[in-house]
PDB file as gemmi writes it, atoms N, CA and C in Angstrom:
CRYST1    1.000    1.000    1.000  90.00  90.00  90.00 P 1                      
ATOM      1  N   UNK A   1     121.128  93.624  51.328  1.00  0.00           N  
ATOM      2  CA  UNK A   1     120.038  93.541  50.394  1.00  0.00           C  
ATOM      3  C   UNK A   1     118.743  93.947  51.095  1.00  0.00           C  
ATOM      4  N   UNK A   2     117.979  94.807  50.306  1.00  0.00           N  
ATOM      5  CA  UNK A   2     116.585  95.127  51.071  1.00  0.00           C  
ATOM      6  C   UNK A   2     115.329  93.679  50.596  1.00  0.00           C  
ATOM      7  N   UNK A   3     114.409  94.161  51.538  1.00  0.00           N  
ATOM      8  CA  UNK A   3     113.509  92.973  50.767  1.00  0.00           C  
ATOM      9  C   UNK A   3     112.109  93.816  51.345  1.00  0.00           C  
ATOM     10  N   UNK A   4     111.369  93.533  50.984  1.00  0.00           N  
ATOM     11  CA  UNK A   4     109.957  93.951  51.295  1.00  0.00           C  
ATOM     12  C   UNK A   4     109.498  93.187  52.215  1.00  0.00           C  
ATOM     13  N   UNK A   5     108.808  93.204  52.919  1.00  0.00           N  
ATOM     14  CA  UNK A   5     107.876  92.532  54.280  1.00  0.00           C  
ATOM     15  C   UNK A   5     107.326  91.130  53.839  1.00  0.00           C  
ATOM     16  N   UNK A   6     106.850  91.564  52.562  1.00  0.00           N  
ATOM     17  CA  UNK A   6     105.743  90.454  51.797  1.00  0.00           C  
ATOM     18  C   UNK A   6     106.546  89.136  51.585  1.00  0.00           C  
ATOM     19  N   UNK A   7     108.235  89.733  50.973  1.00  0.00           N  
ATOM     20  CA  UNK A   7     108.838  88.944  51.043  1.00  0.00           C  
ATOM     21  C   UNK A   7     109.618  87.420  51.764  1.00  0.00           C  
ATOM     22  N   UNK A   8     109.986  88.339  52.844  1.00  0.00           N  
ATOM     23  CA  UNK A   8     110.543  87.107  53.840  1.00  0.00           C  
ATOM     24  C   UNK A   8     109.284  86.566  54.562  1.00  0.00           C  
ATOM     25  N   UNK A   9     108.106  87.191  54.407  1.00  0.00           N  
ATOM     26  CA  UNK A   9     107.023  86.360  55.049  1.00  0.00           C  
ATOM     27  C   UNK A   9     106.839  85.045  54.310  1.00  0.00           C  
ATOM     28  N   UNK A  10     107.037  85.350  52.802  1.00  0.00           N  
ATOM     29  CA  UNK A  10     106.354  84.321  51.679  1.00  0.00           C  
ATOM     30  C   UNK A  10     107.772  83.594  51.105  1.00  0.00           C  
ATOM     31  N   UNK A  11     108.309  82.872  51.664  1.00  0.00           N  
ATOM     32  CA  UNK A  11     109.983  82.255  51.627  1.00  0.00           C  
ATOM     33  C   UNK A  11     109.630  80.665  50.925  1.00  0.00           C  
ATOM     34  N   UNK A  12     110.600  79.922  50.210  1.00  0.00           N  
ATOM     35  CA  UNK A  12     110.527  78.703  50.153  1.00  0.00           C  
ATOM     36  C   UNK A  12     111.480  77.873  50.503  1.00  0.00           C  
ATOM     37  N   UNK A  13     110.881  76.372  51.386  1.00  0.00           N  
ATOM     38  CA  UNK A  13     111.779  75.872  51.840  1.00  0.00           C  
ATOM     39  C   UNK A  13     112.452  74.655  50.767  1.00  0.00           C  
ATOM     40  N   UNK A  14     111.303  74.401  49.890  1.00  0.00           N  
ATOM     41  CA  UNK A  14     111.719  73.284  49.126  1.00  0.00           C  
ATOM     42  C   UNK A  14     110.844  73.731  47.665  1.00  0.00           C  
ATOM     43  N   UNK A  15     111.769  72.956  46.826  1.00  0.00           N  
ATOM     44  CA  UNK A  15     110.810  73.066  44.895  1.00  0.00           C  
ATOM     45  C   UNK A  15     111.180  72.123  44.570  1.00  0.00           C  
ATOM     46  N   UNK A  16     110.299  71.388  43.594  1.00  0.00           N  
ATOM     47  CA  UNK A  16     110.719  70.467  42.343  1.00  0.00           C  
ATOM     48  C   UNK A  16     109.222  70.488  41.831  1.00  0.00           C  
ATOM     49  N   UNK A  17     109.906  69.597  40.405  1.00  0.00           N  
ATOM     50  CA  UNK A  17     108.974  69.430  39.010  1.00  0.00           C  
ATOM     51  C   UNK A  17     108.528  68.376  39.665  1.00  0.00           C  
ATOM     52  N   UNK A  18     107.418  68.293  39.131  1.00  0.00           N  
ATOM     53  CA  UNK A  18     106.159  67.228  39.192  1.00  0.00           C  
ATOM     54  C   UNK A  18     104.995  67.071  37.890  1.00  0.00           C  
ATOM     55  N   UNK A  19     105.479  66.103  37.437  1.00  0.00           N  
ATOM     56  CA  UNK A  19     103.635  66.270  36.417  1.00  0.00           C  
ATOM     57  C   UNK A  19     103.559  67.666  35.289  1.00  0.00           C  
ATOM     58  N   UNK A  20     104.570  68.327  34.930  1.00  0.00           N  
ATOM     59  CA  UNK A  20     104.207  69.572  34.405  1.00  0.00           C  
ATOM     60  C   UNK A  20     103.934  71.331  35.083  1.00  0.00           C  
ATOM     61  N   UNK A  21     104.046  70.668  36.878  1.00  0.00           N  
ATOM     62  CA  UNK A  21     104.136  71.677  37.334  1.00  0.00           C  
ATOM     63  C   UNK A  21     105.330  71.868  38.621  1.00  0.00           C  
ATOM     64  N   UNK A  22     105.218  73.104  38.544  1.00  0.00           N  
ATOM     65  CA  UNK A  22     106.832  73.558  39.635  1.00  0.00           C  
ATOM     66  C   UNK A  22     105.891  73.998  40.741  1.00  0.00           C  
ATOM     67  N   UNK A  23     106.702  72.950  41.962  1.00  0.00           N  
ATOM     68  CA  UNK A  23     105.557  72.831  43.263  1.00  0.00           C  
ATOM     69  C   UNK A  23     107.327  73.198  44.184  1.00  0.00           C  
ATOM     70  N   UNK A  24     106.118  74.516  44.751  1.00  0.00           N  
ATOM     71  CA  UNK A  24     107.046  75.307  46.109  1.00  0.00           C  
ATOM     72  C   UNK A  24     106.052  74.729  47.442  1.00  0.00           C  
ATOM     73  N   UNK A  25     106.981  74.348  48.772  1.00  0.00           N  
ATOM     74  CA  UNK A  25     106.868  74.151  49.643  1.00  0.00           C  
ATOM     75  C   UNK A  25     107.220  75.238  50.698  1.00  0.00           C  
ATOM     76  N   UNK A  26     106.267  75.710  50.566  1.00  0.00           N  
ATOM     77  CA  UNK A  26     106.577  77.362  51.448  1.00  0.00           C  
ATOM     78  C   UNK A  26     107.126  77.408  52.937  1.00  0.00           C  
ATOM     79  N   UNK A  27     107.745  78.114  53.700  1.00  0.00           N  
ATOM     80  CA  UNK A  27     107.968  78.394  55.111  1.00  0.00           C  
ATOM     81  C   UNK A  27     106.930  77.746  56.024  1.00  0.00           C  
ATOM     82  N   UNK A  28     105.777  78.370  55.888  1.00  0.00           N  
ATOM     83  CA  UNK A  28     104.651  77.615  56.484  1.00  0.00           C  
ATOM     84  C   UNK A  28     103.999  76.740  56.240  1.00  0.00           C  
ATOM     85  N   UNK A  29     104.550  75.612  55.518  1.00  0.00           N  
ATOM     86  CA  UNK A  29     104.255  74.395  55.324  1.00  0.00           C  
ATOM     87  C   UNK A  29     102.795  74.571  53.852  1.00  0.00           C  
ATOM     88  N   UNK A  30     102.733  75.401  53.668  1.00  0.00           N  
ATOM     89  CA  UNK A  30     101.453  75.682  52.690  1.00  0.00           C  
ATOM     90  C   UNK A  30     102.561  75.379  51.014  1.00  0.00           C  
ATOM     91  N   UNK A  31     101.251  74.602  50.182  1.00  0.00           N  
ATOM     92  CA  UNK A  31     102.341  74.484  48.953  1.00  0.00           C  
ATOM     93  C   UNK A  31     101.520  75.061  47.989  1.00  0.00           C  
ATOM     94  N   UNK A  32     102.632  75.644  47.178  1.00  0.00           N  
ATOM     95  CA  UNK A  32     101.877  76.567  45.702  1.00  0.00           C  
ATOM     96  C   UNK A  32     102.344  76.043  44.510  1.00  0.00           C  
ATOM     97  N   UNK A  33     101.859  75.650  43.437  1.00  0.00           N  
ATOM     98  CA  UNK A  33     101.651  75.024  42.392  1.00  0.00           C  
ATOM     99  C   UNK A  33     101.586  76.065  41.078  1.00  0.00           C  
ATOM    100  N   UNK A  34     102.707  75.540  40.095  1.00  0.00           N  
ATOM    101  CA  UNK A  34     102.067  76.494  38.750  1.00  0.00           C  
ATOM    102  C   UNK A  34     102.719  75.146  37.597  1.00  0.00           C  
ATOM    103  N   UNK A  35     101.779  75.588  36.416  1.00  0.00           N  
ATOM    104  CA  UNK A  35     102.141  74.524  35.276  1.00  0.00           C  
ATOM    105  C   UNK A  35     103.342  75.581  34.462  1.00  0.00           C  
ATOM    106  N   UNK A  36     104.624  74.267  34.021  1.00  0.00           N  
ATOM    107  CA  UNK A  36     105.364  74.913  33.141  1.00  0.00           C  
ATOM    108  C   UNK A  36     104.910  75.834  32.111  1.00  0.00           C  
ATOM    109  N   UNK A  37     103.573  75.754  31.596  1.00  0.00           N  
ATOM    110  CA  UNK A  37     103.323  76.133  30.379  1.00  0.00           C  
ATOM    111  C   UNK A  37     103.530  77.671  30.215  1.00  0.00           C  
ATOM    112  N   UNK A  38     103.098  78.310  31.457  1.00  0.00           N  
ATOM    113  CA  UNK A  38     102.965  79.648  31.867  1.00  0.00           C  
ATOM    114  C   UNK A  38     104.126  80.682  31.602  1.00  0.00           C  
ATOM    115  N   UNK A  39     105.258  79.463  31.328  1.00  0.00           N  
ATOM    116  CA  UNK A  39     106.493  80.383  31.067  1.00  0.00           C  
ATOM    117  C   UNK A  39     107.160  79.722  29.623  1.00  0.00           C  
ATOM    118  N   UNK A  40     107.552  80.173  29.175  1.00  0.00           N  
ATOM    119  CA  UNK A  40     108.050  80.022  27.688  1.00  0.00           C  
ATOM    120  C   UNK A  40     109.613  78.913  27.798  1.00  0.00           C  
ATOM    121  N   UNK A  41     110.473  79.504  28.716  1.00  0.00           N  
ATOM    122  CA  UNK A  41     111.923  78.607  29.214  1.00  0.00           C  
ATOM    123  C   UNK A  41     111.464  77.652  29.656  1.00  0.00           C  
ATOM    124  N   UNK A  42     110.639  77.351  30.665  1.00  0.00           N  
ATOM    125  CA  UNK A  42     110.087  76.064  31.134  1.00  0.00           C  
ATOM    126  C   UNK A  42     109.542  75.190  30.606  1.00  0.00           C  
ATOM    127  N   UNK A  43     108.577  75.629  29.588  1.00  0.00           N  
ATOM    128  CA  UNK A  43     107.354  75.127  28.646  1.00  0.00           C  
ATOM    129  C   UNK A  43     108.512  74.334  27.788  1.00  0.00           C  
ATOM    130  N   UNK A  44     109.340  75.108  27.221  1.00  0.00           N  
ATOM    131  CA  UNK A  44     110.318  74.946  26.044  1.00  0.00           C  
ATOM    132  C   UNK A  44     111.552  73.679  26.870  1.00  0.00           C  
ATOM    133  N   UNK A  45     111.986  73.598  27.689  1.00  0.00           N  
ATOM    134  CA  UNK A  45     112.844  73.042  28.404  1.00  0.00           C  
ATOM    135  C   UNK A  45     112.946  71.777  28.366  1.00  0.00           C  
ATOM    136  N   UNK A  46     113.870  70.784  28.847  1.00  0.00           N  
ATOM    137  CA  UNK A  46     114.076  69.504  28.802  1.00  0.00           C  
ATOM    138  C   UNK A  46     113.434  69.051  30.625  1.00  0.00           C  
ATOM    139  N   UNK A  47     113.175  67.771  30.632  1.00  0.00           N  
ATOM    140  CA  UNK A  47     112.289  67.615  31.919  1.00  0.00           C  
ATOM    141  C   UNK A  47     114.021  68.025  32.773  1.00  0.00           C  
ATOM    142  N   UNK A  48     114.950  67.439  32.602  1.00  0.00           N  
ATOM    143  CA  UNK A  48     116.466  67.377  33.250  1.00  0.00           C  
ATOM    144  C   UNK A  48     116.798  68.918  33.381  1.00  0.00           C  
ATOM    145  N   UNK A  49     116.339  69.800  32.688  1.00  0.00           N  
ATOM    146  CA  UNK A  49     116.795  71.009  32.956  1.00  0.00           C  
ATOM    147  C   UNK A  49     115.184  71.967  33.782  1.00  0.00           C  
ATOM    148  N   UNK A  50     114.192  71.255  33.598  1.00  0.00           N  
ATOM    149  CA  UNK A  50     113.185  71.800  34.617  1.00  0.00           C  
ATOM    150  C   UNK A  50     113.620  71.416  35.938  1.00  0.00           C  
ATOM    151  N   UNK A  51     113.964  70.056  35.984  1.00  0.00           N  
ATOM    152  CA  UNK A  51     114.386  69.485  37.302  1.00  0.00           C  
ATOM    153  C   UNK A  51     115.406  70.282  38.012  1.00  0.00           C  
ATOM    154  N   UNK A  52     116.219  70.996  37.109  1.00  0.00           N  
ATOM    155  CA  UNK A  52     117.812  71.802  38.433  1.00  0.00           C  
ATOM    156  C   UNK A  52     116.722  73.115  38.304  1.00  0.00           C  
ATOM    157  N   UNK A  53     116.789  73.068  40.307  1.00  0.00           N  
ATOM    158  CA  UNK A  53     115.838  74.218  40.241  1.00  0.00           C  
ATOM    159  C   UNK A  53     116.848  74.800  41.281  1.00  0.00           C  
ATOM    160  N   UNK A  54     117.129  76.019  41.883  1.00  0.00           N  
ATOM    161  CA  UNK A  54     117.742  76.419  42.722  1.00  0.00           C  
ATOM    162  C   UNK A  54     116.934  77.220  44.004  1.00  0.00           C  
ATOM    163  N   UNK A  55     117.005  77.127  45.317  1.00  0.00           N  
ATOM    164  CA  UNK A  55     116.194  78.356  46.011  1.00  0.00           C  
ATOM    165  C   UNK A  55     117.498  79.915  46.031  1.00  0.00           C  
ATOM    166  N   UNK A  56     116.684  80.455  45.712  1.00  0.00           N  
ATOM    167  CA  UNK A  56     118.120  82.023  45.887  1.00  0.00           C  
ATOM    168  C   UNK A  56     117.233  82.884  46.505  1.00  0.00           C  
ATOM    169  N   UNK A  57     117.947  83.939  47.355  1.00  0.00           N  
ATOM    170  CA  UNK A  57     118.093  84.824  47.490  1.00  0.00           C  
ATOM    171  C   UNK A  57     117.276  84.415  49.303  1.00  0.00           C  
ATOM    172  N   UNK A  58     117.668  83.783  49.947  1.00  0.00           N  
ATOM    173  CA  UNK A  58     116.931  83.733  51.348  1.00  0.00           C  
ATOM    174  C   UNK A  58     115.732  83.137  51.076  1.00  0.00           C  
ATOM    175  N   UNK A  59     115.244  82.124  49.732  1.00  0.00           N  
ATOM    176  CA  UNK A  59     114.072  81.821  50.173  1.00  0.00           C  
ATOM    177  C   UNK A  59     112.698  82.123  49.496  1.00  0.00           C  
ATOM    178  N   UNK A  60     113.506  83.558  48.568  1.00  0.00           N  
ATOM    179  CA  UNK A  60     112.458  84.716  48.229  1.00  0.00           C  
ATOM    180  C   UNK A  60     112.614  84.333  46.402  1.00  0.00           C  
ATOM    181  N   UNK A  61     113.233  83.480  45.962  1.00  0.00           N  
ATOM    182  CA  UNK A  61     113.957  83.546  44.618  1.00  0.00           C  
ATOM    183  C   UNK A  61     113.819  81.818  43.778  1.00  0.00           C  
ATOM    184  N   UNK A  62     113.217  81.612  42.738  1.00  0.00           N  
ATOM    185  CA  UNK A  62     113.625  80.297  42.518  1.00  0.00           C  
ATOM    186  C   UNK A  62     115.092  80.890  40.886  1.00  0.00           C  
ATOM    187  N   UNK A  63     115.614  79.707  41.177  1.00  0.00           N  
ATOM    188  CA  UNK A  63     117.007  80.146  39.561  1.00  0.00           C  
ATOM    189  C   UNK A  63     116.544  78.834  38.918  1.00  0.00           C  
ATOM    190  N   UNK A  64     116.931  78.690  37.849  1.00  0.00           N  
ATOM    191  CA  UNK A  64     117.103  77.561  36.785  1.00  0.00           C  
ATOM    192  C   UNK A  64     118.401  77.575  36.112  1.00  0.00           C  
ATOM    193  N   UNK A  65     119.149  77.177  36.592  1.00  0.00           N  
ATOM    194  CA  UNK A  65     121.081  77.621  35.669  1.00  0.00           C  
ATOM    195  C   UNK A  65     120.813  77.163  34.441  1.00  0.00           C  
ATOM    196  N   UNK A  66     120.554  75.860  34.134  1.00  0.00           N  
ATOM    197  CA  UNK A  66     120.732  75.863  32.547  1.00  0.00           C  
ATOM    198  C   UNK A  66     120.055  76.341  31.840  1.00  0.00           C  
ATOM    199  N   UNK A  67     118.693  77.393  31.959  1.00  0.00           N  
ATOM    200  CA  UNK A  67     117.799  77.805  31.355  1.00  0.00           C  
ATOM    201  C   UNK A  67     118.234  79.451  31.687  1.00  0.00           C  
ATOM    202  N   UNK A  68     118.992  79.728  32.541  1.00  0.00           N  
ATOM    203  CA  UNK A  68     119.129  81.250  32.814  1.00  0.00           C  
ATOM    204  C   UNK A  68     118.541  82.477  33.472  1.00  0.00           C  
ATOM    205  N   UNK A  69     117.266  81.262  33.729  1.00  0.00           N  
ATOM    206  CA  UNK A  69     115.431  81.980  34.338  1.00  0.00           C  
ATOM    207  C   UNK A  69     115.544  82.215  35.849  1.00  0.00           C  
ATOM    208  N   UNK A  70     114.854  83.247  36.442  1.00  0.00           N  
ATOM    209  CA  UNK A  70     114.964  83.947  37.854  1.00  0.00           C  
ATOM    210  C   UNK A  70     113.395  83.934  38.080  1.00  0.00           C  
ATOM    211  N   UNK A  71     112.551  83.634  39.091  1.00  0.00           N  
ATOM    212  CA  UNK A  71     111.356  84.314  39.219  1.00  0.00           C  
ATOM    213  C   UNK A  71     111.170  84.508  40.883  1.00  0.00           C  
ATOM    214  N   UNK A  72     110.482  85.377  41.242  1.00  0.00           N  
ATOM    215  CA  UNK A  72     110.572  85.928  42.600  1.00  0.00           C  
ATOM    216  C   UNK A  72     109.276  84.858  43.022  1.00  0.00           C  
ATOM    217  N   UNK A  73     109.470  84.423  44.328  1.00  0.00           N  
ATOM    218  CA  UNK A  73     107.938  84.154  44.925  1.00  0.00           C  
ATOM    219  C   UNK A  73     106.752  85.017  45.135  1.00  0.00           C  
ATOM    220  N   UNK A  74     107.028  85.951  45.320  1.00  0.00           N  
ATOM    221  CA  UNK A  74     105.999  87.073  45.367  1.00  0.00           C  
ATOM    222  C   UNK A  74     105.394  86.941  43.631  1.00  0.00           C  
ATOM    223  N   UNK A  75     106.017  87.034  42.938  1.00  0.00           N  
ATOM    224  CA  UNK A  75     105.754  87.108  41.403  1.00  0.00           C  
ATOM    225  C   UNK A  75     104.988  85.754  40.949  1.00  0.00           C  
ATOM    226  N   UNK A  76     105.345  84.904  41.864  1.00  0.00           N  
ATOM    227  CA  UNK A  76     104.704  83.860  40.884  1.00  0.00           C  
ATOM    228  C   UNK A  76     103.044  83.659  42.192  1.00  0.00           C  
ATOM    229  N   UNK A  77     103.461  84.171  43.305  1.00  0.00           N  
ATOM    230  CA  UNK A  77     102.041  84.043  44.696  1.00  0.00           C  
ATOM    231  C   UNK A  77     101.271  85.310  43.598  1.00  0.00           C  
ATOM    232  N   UNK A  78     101.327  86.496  42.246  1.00  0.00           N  
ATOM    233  CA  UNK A  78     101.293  87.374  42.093  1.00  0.00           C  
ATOM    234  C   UNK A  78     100.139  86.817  40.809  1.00  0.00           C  
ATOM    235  N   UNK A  79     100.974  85.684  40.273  1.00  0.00           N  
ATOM    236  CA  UNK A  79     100.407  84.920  38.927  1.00  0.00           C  
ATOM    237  C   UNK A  79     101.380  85.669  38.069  1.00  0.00           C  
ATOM    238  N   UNK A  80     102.581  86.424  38.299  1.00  0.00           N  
ATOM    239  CA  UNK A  80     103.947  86.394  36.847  1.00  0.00           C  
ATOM    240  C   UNK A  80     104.596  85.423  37.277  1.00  0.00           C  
ATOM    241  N   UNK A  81     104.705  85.013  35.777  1.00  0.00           N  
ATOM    242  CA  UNK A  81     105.393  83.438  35.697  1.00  0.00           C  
ATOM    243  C   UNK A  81     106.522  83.960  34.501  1.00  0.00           C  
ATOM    244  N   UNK A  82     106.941  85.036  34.293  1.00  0.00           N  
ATOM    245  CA  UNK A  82     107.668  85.708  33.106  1.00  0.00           C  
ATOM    246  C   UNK A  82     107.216  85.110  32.018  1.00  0.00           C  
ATOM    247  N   UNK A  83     108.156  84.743  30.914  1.00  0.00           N  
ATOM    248  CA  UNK A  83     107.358  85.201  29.442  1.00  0.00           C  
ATOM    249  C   UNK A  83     107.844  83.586  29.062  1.00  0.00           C  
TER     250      UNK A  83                                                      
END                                                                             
């Protein structure tokens, strides 16, 4: 798999829901914050299905299985939070 530079620099080691927002605990200990609202699956979601969050792809990837949703870290360090 290729990845861009930006990528494996900007990795996550840990996620979960909090309060309405999905809080990443980055590689370098720095944490980034966004409110569910920003995305339509999330906004729309049950707190139990915000809660299964997955890290994929090395770090670079959050999943949501029961919701079906993918968003890159770069995308959301970017402000896309998809639709």
């Amino acid at each position: 798999m290729k990845y861009m530079v930006a990528e494996l620099i900007f990795t996550v080691s840990k996620v979960w829901h909090e309060n309405g927002m999905i809080c990443m605990l980055m590689s370098d200990n720095k944490e980034i914050r966004f409110p569910v609202e920003k995305n339509n699956k999330l906004k729309n979601a049950t707190v139990k299905e915000r809660n299964n969050i997955e890290i994929i792809c090395g770090g670079t990837g959050l999943h949501w299985p029961d919701l079906d949703e993918d968003l890159s870290v770069i995308g959301i360090i970017e402000g896309r939070f998809g639709y």
